[in-house]
TORKOL-4160 file (C-alpha; in steps of 0.2 Angstrom, whole numbers, padded with zeros to 4 digits, m for minus):
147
<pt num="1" X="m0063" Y="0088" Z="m0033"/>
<pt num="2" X="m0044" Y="0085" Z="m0029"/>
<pt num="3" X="m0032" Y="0099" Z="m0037"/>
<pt num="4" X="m0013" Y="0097" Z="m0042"/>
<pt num="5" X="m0005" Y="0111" Z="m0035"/>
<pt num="6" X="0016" Y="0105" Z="m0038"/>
<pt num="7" X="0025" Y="0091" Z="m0038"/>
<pt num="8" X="0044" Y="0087" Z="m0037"/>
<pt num="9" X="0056" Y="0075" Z="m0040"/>
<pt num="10" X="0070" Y="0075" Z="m0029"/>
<pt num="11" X="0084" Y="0063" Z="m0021"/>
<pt num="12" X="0076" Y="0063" Z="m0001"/>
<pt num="13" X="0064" Y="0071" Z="0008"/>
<pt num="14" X="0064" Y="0075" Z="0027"/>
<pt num="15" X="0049" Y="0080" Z="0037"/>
<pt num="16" X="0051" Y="0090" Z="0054"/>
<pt num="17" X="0043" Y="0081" Z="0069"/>
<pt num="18" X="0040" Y="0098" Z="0077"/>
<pt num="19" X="0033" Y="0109" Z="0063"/>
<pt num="20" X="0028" Y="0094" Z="0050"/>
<pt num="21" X="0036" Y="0104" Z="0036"/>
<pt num="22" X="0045" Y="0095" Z="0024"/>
<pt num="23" X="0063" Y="0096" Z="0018"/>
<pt num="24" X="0066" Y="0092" Z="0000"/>
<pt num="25" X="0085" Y="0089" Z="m0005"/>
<pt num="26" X="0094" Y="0088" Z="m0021"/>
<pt num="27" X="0080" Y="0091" Z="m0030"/>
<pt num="28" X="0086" Y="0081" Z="m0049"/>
<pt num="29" X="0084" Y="0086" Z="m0068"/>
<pt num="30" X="0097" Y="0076" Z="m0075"/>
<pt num="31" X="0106" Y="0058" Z="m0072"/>
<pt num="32" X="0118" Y="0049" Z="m0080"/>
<pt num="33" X="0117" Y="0031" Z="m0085"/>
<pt num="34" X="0134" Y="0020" Z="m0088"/>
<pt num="35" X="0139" Y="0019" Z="m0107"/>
<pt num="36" X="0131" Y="0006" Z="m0115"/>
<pt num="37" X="0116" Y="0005" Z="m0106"/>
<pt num="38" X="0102" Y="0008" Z="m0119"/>
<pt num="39" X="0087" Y="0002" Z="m0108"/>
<pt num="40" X="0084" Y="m0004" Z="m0091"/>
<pt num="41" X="0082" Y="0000" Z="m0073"/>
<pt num="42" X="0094" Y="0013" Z="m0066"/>
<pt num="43" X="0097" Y="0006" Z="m0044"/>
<pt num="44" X="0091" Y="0027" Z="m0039"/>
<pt num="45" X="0081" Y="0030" Z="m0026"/>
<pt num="46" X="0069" Y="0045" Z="m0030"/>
<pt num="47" X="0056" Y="0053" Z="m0021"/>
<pt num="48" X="0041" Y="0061" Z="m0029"/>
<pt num="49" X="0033" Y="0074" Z="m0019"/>
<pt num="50" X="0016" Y="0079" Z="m0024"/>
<pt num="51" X="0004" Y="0093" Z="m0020"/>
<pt num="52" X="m0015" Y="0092" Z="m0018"/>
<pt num="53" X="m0028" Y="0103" Z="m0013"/>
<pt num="54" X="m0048" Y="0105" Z="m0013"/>
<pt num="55" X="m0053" Y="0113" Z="m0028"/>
<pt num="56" X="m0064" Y="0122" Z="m0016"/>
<pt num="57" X="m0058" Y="0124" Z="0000"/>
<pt num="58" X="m0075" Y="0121" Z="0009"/>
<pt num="59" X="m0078" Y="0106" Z="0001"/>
<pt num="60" X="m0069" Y="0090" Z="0008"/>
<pt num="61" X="m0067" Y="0079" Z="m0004"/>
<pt num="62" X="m0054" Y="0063" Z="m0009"/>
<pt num="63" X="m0049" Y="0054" Z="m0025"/>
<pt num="64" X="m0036" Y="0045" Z="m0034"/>
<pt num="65" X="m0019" Y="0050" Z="m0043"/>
<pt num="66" X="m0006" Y="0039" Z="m0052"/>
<pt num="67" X="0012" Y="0042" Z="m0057"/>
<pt num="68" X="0017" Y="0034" Z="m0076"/>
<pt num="69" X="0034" Y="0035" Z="m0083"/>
<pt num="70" X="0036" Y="0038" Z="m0101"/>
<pt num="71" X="0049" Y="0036" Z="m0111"/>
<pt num="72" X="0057" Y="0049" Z="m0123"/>
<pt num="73" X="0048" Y="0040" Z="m0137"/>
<pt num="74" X="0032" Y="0041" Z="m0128"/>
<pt num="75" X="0031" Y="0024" Z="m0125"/>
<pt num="76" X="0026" Y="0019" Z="m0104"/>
<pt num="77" X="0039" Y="0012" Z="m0094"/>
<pt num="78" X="0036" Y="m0001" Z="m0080"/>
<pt num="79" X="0020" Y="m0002" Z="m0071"/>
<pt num="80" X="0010" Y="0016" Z="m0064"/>
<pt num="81" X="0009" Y="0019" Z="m0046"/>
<pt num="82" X="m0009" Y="0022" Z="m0039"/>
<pt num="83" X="m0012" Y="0031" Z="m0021"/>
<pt num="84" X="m0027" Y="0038" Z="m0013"/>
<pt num="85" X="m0028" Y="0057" Z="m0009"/>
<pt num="86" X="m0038" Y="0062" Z="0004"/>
<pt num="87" X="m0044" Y="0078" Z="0007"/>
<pt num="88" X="m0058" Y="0074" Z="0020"/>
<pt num="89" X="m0051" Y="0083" Z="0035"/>
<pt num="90" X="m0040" Y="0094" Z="0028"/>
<pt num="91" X="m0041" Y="0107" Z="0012"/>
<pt num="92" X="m0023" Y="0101" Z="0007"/>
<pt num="93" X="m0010" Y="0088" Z="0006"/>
<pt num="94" X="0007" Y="0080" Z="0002"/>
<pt num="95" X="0010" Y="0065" Z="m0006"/>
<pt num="96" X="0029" Y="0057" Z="m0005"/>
<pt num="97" X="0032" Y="0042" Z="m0017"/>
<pt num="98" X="0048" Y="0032" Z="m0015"/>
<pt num="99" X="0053" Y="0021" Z="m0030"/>
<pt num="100" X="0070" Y="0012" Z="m0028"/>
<pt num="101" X="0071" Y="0011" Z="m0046"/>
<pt num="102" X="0069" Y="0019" Z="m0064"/>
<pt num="103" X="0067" Y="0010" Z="m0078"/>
<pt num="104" X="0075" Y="0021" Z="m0094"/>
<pt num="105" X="0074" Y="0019" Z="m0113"/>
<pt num="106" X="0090" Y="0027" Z="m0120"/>
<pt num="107" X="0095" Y="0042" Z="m0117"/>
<pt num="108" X="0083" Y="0060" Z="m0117"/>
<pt num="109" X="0069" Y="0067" Z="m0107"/>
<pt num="110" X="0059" Y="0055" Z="m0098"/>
<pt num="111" X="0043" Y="0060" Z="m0090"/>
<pt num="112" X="0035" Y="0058" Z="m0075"/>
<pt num="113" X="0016" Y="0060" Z="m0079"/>
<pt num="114" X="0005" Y="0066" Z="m0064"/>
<pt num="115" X="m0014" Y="0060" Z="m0066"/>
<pt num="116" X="m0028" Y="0062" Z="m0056"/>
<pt num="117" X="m0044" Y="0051" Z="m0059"/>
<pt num="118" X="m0059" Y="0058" Z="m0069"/>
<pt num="119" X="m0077" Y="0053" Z="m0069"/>
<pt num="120" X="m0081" Y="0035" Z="m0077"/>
<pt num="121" X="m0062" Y="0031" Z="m0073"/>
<pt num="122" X="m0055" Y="0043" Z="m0086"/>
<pt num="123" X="m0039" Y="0050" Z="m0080"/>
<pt num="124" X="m0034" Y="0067" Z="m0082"/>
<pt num="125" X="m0016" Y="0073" Z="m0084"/>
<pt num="126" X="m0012" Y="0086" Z="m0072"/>
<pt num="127" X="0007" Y="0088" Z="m0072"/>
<pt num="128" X="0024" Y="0083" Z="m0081"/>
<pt num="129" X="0039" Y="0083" Z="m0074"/>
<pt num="130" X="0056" Y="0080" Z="m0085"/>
<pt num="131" X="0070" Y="0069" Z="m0081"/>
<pt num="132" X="0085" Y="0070" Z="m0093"/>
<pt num="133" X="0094" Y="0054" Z="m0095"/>
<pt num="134" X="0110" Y="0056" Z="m0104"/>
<pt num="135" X="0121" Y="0041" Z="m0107"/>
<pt num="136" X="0142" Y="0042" Z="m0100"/>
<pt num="137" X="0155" Y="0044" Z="m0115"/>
<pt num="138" X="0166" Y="0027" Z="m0117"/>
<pt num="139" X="0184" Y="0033" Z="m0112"/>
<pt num="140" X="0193" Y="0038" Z="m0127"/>
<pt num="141" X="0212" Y="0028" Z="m0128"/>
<pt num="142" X="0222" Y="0042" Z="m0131"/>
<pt num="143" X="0227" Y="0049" Z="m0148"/>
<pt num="144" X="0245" Y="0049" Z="m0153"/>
<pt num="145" X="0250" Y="0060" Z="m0167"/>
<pt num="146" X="0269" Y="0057" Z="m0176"/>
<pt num="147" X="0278" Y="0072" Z="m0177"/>
C-alpha cells in the first residue's frame, strides 16, 4: 500500500539533472488577497510536492492520491485533482502538482487535503497542509484632527 511520507506547498520547484534532487523555493503559509475580494480564484502558481513510499519496502505496489481544497468553513473548493502513484520499481516517490490558480472563500486557513484511495473507493486523508489567506486593508484617507 502507498504511504504519505510529506508534502509541501511552495512557489517552484527545481529538480537537478545530474543528481534528480529536487529544489523547493519559497515554500508558502500565508497570501494575501486585494481588499474586497471575498471569494474567487487568486492568478498564483503553486506547486504541491508530495511524498510516497511502500508501506513495506519489499513490496512494490501503486495506487491513487488526490488533492481537495477546502475552505475555512469547511466547505470544498473547485474540483480535486487525481494522480497515480506508482511504486512498482522503486520503494519511493515524488509527486509535483502545478495549479495556476486557487480558488478562496474569504479570508482564514484553507486547506490542502492530501488523500490516498482505500479499498472499495473509500478515501483516506493522509495530510493537511494550511494556507492562510488574509484579505489587504482598504487605504485609510488620512485623519485630520483640528488643534
Amino acid at each position: 500500500m502507498i504511504q504519505h511520507v510529506f508534502s509541501v506547498l511552495c512557489m517552484r520547484t527545481v529538480i537537478d539533472r545530474e543528481s534528480n534532487n529536487l529544489s523547493l523555493f519559497e515554500v508558502i503559509e500565508r497570501v494575501t488577497a486585494p481588499a474586497g475580494s471575498d471569494e474567487g480564484m487568486l492568478n498564483l502558481t503553486l506547486d504541491f510536492v508530495t511524498v510516497w513510499s511502500r508501506s513495506d519496502l519489499n513490496v512494490a505496489c501503486s495506487g491513487r492520491a488526490r488533492i481537495r481544497i477546502q475552505a475555512p468553513n469547511g466547505t470544498a473548493l473547485g474540483d480535486h485533482v487525481i494522480y497515480e502513484v506508482d511504486l512498482q520499481e522503486f520503494s519511493r516517490t515524488r509527486n509535483v502538482v502545478r495549479l495556476g490558480s486557487v480558488p478562496f472563500r474569504g479570508a482564514g486557513y484553507h486547506f490542502f487535503v492530501f488523500e490516498r484511495e482505500g479499498a472499495e473507493d473509500q478515501w483516506q486523508e493522509v495530510a493537511r497542509i494550511p494556507l492562510e489567506l488574509a484579505l489587504e486593508q482598504p487605504a485609510q484617507a488620512p485623519q485630520v484632527t483640528a488643534l
